[in-house]
mmCIF file of the N, C-alpha and C atoms, coordinates in Angstrom:
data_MODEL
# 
_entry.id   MODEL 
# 
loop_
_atom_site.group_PDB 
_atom_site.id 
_atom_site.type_symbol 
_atom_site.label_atom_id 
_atom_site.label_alt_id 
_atom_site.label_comp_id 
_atom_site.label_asym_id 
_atom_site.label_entity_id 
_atom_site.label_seq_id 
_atom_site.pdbx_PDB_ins_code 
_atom_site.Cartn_x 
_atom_site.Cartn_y 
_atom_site.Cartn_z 
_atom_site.occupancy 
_atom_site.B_iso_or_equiv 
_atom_site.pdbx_formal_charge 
_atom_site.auth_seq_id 
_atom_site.auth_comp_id 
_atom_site.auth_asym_id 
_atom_site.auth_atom_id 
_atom_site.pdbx_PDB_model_num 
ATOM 1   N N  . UNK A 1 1  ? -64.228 51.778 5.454  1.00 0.00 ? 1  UNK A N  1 
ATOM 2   C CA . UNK A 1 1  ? -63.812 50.883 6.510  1.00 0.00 ? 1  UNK A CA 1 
ATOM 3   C C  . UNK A 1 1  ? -65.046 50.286 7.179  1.00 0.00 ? 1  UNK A C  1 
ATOM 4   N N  . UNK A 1 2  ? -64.856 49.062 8.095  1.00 0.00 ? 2  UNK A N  1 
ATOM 5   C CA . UNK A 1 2  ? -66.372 48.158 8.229  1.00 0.00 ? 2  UNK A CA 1 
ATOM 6   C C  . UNK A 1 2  ? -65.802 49.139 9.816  1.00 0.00 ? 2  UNK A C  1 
ATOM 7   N N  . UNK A 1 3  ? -67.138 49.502 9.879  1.00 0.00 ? 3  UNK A N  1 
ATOM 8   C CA . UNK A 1 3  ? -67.065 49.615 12.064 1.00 0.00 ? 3  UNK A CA 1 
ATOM 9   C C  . UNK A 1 3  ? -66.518 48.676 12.577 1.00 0.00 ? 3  UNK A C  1 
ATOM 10  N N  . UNK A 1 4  ? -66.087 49.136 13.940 1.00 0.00 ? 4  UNK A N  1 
ATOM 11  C CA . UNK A 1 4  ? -66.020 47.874 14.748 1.00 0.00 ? 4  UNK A CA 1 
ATOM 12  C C  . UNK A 1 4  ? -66.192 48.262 16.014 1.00 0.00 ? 4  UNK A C  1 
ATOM 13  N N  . UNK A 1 5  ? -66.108 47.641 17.293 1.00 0.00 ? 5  UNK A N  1 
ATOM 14  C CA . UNK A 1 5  ? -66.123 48.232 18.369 1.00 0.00 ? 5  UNK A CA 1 
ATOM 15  C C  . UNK A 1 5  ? -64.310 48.369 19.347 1.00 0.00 ? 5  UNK A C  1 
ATOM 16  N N  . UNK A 1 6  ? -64.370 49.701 19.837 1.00 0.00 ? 6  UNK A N  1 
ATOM 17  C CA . UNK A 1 6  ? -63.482 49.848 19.928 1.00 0.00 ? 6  UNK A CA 1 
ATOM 18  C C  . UNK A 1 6  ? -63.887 50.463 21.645 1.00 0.00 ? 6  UNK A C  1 
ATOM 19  N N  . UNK A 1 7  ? -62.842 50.610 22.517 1.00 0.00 ? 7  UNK A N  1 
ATOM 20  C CA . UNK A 1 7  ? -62.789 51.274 23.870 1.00 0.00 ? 7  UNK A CA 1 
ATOM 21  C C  . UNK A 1 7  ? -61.720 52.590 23.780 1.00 0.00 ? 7  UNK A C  1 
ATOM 22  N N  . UNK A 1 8  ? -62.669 53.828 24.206 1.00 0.00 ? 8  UNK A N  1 
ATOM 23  C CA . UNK A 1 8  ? -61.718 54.664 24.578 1.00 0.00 ? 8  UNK A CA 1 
ATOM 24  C C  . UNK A 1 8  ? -62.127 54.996 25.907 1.00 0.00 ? 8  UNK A C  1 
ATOM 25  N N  . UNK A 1 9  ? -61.245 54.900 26.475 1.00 0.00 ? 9  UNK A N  1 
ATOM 26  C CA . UNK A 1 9  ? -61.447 54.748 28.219 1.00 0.00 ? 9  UNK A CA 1 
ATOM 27  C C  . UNK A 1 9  ? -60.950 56.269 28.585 1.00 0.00 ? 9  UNK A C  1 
ATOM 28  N N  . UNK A 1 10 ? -60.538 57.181 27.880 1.00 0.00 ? 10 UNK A N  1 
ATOM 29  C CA . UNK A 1 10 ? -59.617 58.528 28.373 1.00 0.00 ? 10 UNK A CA 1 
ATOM 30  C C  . UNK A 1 10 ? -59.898 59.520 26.961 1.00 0.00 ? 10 UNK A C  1 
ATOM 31  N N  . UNK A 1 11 ? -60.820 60.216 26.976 1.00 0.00 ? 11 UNK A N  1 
ATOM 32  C CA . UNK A 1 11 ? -60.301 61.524 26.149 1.00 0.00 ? 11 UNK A CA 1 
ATOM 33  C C  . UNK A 1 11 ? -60.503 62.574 26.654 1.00 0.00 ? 11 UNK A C  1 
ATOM 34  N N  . UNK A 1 12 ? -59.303 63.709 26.538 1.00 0.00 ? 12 UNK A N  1 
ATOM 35  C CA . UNK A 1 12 ? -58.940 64.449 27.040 1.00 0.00 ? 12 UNK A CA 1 
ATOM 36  C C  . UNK A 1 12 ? -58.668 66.254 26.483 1.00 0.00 ? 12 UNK A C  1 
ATOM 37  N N  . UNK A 1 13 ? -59.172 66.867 26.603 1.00 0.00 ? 13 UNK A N  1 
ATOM 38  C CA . UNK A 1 13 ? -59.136 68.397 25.679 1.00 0.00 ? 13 UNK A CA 1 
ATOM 39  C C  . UNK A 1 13 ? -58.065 69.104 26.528 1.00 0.00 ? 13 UNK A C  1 
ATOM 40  N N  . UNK A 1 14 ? -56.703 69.003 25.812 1.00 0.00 ? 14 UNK A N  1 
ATOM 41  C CA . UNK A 1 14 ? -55.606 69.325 26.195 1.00 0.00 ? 14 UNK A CA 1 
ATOM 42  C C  . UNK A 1 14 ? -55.445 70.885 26.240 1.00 0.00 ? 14 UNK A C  1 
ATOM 43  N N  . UNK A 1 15 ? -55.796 71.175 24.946 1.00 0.00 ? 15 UNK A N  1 
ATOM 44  C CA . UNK A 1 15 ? -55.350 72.758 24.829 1.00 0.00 ? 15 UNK A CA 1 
ATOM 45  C C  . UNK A 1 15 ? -57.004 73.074 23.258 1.00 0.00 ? 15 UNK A C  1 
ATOM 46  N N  . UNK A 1 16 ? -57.360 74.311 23.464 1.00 0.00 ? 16 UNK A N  1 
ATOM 47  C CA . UNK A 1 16 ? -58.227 74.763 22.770 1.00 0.00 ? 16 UNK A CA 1 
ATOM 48  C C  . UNK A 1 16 ? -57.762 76.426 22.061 1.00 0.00 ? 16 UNK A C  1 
ATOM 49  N N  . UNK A 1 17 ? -57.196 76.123 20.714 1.00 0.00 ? 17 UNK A N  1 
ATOM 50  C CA . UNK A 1 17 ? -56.513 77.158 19.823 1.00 0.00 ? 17 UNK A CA 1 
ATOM 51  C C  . UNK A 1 17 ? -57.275 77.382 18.151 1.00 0.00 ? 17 UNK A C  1 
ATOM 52  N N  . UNK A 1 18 ? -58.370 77.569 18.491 1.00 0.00 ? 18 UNK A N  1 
ATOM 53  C CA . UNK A 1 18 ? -59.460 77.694 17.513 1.00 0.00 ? 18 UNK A CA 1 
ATOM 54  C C  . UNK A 1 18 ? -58.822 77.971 16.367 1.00 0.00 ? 18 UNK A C  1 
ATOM 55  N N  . UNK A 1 19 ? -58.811 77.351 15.334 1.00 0.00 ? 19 UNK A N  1 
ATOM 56  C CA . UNK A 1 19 ? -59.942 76.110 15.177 1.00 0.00 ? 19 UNK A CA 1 
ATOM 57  C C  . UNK A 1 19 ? -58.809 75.079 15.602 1.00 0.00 ? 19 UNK A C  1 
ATOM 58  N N  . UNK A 1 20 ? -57.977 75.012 15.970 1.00 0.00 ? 20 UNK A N  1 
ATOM 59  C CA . UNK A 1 20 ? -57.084 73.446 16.417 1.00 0.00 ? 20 UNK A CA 1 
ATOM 60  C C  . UNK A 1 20 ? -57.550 73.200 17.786 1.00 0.00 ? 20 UNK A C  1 
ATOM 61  N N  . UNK A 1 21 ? -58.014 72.177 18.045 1.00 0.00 ? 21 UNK A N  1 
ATOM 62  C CA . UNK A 1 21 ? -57.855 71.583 19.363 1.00 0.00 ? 21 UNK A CA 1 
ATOM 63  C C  . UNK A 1 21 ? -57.080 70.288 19.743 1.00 0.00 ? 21 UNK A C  1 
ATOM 64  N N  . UNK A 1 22 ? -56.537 70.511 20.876 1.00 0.00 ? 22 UNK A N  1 
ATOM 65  C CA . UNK A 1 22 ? -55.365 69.162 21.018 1.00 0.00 ? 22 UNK A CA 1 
ATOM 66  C C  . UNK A 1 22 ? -56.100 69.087 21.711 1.00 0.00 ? 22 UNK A C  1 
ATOM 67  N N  . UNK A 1 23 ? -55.455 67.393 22.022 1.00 0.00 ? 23 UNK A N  1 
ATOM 68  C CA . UNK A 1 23 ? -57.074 66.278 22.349 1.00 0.00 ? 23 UNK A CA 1 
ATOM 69  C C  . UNK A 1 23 ? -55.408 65.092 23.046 1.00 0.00 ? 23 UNK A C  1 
ATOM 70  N N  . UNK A 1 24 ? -55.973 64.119 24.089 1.00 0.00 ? 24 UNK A N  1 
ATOM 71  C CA . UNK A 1 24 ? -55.204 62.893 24.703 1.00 0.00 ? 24 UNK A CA 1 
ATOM 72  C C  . UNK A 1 24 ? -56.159 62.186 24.478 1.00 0.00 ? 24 UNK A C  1 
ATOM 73  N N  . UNK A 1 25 ? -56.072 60.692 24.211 1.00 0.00 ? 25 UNK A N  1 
ATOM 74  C CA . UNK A 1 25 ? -56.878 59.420 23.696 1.00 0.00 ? 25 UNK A CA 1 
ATOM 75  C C  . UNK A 1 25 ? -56.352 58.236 24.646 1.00 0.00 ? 25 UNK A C  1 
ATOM 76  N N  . UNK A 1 26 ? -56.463 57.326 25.328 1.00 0.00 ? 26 UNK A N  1 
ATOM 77  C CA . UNK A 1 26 ? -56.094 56.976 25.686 1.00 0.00 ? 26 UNK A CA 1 
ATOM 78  C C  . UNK A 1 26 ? -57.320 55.479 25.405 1.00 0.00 ? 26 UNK A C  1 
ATOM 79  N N  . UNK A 1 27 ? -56.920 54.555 23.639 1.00 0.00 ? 27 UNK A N  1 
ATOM 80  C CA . UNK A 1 27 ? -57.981 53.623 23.385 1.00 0.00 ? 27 UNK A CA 1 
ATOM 81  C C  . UNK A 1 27 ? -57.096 52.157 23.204 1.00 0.00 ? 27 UNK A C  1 
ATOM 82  N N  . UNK A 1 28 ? -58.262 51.360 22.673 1.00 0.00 ? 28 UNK A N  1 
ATOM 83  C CA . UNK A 1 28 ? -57.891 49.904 22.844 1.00 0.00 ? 28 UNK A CA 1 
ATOM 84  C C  . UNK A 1 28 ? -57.232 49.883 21.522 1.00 0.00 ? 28 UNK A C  1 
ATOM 85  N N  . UNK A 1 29 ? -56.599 49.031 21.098 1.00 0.00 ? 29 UNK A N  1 
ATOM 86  C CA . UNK A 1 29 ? -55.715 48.419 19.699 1.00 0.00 ? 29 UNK A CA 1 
ATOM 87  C C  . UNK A 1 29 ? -56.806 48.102 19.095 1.00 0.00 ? 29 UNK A C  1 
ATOM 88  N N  . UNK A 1 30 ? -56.776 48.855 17.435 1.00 0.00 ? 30 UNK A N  1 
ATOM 89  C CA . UNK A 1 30 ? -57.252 49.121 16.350 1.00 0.00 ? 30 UNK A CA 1 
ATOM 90  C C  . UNK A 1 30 ? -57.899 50.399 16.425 1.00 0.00 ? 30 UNK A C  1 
ATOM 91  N N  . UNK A 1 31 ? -57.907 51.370 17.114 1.00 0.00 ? 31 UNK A N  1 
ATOM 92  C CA . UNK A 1 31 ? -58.640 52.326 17.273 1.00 0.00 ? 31 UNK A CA 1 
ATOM 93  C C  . UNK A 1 31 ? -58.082 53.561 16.158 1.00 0.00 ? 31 UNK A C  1 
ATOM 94  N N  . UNK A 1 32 ? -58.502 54.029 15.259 1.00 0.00 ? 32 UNK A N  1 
ATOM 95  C CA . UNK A 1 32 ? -58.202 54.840 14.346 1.00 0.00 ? 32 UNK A CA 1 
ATOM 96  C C  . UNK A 1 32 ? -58.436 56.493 14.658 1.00 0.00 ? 32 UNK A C  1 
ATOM 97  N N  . UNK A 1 33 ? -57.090 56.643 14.993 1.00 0.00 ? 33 UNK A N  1 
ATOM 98  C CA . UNK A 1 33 ? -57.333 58.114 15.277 1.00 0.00 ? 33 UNK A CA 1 
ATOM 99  C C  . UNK A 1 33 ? -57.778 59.506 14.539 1.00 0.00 ? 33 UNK A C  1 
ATOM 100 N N  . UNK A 1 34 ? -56.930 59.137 13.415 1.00 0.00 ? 34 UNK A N  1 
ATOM 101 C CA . UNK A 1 34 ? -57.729 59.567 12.113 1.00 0.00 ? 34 UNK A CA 1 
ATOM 102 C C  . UNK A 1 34 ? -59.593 60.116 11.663 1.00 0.00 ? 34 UNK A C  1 
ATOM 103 N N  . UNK A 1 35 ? -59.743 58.784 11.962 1.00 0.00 ? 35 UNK A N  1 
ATOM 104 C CA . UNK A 1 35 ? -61.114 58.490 12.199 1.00 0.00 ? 35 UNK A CA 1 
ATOM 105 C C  . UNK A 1 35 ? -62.222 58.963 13.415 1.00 0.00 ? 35 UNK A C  1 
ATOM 106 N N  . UNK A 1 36 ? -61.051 58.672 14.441 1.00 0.00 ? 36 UNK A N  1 
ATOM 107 C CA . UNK A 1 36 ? -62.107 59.859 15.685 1.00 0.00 ? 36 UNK A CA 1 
ATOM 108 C C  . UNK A 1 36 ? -61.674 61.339 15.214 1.00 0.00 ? 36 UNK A C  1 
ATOM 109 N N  . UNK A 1 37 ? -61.176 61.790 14.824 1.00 0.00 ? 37 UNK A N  1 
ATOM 110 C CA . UNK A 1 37 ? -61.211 62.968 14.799 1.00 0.00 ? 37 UNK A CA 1 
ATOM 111 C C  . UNK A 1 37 ? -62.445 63.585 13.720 1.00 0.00 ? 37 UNK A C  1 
ATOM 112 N N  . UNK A 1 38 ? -62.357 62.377 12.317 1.00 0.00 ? 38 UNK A N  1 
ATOM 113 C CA . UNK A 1 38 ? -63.659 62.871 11.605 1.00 0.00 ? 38 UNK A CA 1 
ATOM 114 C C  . UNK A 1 38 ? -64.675 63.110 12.506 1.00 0.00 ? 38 UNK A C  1 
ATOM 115 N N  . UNK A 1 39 ? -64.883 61.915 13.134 1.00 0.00 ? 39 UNK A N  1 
ATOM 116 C CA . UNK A 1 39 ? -66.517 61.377 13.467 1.00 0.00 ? 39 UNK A CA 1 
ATOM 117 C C  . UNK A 1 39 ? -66.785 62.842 14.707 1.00 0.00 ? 39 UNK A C  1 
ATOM 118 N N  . UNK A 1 40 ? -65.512 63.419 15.593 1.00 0.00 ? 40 UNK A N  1 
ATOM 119 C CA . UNK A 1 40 ? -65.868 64.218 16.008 1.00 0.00 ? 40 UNK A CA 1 
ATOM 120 C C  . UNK A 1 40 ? -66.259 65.577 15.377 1.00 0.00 ? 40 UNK A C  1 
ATOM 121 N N  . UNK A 1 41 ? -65.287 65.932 14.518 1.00 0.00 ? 41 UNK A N  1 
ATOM 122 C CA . UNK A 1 41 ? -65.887 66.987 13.213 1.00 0.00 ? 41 UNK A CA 1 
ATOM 123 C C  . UNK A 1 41 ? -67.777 67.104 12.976 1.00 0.00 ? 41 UNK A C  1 
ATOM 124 N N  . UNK A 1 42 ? -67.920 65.445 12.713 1.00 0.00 ? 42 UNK A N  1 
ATOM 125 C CA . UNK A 1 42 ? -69.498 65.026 12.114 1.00 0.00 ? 42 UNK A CA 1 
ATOM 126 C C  . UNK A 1 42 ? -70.233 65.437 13.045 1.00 0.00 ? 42 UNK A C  1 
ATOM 127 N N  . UNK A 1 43 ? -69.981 64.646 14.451 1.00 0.00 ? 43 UNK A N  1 
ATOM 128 C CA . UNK A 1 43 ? -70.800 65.474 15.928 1.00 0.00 ? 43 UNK A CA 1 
ATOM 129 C C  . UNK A 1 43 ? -70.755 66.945 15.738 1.00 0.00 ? 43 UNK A C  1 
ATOM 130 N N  . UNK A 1 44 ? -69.868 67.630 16.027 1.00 0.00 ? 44 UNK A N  1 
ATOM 131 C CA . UNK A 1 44 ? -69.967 68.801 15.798 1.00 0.00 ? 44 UNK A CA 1 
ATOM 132 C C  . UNK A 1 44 ? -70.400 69.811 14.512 1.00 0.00 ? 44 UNK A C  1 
ATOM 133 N N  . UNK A 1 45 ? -71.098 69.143 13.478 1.00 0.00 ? 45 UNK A N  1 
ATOM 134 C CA . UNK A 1 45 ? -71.561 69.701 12.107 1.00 0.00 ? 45 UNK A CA 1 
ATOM 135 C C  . UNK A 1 45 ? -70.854 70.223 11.661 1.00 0.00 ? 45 UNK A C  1 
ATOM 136 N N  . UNK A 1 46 ? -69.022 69.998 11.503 1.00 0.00 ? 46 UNK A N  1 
ATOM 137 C CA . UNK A 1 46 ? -68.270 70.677 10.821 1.00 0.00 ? 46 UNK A CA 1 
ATOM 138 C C  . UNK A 1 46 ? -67.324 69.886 10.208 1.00 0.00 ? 46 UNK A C  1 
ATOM 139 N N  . UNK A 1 47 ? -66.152 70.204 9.987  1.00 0.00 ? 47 UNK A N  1 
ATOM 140 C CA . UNK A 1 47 ? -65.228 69.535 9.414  1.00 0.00 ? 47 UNK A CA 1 
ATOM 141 C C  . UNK A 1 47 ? -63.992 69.503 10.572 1.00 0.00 ? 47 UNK A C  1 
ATOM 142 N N  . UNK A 1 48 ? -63.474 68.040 10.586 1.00 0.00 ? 48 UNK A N  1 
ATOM 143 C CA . UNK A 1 48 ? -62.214 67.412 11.002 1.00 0.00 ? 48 UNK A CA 1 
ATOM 144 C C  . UNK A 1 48 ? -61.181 66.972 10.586 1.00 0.00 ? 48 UNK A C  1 
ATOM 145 N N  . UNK A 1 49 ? -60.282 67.157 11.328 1.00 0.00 ? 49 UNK A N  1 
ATOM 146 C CA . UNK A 1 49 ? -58.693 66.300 10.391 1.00 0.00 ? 49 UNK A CA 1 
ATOM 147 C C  . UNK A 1 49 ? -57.582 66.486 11.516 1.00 0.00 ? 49 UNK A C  1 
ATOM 148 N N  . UNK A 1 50 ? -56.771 65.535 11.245 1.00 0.00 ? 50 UNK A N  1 
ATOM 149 C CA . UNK A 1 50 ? -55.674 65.251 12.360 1.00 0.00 ? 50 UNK A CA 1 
ATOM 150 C C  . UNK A 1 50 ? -54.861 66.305 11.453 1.00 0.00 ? 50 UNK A C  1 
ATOM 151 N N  . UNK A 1 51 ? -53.795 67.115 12.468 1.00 0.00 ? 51 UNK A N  1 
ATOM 152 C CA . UNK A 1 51 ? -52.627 67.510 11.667 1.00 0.00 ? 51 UNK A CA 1 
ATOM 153 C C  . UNK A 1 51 ? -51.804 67.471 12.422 1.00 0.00 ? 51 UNK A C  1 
ATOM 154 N N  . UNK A 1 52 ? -51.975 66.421 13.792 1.00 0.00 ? 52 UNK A N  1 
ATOM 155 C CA . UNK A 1 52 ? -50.541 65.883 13.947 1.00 0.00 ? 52 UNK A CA 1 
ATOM 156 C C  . UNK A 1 52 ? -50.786 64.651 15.001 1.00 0.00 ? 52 UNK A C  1 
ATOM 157 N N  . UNK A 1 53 ? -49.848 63.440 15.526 1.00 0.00 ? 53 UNK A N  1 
ATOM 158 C CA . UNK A 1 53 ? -50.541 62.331 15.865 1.00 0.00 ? 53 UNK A CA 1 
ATOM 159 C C  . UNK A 1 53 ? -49.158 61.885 16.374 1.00 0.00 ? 53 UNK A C  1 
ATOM 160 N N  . UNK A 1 54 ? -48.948 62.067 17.824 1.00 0.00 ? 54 UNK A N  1 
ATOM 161 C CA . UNK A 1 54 ? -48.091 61.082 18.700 1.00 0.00 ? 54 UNK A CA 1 
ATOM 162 C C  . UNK A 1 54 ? -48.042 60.369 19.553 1.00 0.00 ? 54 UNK A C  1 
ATOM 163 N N  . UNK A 1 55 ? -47.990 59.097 19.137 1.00 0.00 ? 55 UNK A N  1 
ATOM 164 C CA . UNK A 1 55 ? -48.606 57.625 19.747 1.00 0.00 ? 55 UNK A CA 1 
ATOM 165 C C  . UNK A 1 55 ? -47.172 57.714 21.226 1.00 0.00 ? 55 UNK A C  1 
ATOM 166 N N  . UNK A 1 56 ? -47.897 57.878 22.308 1.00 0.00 ? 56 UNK A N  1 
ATOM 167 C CA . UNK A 1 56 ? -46.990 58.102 23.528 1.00 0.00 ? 56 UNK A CA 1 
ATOM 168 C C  . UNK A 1 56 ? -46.940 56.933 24.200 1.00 0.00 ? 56 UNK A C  1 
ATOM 169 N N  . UNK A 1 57 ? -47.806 55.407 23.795 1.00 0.00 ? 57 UNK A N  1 
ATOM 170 C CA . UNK A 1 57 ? -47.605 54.254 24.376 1.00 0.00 ? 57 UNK A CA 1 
ATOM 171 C C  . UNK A 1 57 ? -48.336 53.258 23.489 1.00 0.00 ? 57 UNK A C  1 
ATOM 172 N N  . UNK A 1 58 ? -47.633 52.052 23.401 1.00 0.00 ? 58 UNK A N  1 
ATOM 173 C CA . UNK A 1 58 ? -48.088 50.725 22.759 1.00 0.00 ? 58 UNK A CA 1 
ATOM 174 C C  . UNK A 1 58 ? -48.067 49.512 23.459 1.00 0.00 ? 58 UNK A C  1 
ATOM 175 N N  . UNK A 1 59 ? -48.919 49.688 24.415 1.00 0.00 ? 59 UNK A N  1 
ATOM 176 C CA . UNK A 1 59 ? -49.245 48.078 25.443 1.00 0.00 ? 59 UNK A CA 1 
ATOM 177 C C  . UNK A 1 59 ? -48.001 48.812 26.529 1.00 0.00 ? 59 UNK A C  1 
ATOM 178 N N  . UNK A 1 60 ? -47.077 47.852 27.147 1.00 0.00 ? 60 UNK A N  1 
ATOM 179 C CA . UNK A 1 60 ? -46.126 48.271 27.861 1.00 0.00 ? 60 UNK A CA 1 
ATOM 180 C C  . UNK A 1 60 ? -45.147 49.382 27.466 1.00 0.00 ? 60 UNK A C  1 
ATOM 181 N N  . UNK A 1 61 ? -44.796 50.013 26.679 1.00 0.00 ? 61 UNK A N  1 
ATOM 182 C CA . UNK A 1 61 ? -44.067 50.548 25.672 1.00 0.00 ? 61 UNK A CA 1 
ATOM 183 C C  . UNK A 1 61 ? -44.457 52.278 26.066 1.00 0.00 ? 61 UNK A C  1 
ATOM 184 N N  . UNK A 1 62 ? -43.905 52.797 26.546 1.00 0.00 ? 62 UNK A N  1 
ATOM 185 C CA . UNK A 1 62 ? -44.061 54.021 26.651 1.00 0.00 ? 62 UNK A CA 1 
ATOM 186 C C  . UNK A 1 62 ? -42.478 54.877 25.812 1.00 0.00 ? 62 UNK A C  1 
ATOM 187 N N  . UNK A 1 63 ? -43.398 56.130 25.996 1.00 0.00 ? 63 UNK A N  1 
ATOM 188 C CA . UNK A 1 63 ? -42.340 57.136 24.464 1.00 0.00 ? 63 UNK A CA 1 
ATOM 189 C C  . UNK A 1 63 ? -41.469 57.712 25.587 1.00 0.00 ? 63 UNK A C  1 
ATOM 190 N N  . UNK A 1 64 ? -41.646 57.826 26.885 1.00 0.00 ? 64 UNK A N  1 
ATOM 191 C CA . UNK A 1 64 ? -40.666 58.663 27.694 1.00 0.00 ? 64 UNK A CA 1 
ATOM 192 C C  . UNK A 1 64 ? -39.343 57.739 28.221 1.00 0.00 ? 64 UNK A C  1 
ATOM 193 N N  . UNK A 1 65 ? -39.767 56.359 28.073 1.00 0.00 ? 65 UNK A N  1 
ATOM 194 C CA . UNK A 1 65 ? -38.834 55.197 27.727 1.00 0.00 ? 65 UNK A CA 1 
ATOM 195 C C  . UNK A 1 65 ? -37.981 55.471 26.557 1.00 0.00 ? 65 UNK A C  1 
ATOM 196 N N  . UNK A 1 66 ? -38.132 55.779 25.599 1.00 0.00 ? 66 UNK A N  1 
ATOM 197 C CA . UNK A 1 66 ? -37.599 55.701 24.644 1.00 0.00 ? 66 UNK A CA 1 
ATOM 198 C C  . UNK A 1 66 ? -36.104 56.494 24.351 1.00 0.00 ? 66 UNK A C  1 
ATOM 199 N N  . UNK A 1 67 ? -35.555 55.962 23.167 1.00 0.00 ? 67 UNK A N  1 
ATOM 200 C CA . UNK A 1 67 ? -34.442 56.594 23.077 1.00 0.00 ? 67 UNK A CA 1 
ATOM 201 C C  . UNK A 1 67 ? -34.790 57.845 22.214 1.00 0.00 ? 67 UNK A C  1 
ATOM 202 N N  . UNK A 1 68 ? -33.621 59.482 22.187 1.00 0.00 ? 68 UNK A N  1 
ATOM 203 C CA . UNK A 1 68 ? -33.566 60.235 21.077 1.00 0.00 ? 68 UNK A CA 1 
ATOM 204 C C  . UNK A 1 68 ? -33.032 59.815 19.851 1.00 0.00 ? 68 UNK A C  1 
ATOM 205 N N  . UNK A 1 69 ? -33.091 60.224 18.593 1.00 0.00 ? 69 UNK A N  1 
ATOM 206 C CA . UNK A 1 69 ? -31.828 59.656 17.381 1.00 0.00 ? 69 UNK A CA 1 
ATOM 207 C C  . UNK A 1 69 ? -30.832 60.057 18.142 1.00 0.00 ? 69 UNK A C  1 
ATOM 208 N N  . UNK A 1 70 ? -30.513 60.870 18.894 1.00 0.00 ? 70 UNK A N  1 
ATOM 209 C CA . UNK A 1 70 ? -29.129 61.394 18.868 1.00 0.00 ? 70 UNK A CA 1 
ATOM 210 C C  . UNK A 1 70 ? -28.506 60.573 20.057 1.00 0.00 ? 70 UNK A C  1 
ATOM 211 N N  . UNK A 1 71 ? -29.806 60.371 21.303 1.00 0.00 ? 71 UNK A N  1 
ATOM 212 C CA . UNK A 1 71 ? -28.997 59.173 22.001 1.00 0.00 ? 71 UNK A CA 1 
ATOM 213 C C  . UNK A 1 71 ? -28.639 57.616 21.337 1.00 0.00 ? 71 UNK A C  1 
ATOM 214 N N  . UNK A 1 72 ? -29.846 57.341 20.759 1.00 0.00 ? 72 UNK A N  1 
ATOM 215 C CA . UNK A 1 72 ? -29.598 55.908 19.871 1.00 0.00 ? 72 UNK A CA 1 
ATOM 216 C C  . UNK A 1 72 ? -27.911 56.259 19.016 1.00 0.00 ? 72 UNK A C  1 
ATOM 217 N N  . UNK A 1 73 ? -27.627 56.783 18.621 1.00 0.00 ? 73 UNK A N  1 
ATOM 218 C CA . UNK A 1 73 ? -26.393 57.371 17.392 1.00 0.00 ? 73 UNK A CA 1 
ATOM 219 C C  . UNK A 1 73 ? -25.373 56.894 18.326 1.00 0.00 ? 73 UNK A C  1 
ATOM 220 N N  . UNK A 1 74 ? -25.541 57.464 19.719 1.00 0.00 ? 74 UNK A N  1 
ATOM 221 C CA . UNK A 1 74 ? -24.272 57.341 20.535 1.00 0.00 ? 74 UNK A CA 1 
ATOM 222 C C  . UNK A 1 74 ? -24.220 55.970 21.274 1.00 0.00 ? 74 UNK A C  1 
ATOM 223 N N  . UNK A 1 75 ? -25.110 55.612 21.525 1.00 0.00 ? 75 UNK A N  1 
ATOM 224 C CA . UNK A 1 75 ? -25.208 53.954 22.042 1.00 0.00 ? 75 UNK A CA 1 
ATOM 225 C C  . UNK A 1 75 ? -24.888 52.771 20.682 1.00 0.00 ? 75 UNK A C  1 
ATOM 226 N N  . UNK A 1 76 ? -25.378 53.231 20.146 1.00 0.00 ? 76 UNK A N  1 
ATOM 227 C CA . UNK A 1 76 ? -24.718 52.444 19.069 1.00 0.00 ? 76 UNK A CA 1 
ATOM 228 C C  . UNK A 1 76 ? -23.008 52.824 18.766 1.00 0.00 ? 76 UNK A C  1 
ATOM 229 N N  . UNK A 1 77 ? -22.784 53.513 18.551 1.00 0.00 ? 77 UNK A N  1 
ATOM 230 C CA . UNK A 1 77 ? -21.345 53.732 18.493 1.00 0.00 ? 77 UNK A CA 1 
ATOM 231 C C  . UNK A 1 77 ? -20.221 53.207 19.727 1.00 0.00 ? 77 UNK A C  1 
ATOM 232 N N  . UNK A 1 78 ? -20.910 53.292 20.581 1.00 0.00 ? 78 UNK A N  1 
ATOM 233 C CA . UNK A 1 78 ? -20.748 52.820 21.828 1.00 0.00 ? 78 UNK A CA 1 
ATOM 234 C C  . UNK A 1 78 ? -20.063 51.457 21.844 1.00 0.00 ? 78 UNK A C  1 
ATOM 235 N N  . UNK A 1 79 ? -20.967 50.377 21.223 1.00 0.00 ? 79 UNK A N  1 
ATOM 236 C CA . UNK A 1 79 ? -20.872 49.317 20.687 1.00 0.00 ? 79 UNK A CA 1 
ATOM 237 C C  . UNK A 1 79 ? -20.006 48.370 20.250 1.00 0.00 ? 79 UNK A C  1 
# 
């Protein structure tokens, strides 16, 4: 992938469960999360990898907004 410049204005060390650490990000659009997690691995002279990744907002768009399947199922039926 070519670099680019990106803003992360918020990171956050949620919980520390060796070797997993949960982490909050809070960056600009195109920011590869994937990818920070290597590059933090590299800082730290070890190895990185996401093994799990939930995007909790997209511009205005927040996840606590959101519907469950099981509420969506019933609003639609609703219908």
């Amino acid at each position: 992938m070519v670099p680019k410049n990106i803003t992360i204005s918020a990171f956050e060390v949620q919980g520390l469960e060796l070797p997993q650490v949960h982490f909050r990000v809070c960056c600009s659009k195109g920011t590869y999360i994937r990818a920070l997690a290597r590059d933090l691995g590299l800082a730290l002279n070890t190895g990185a990898h996401l093994s799990a990744l939930c995007r909790t907002r997209i511009g205005p768009y927040h996840l606590r907004n959101g519907f469950s399947i099981e509420d969506l199922k019933i609003a639609l039926k609703e219908e």
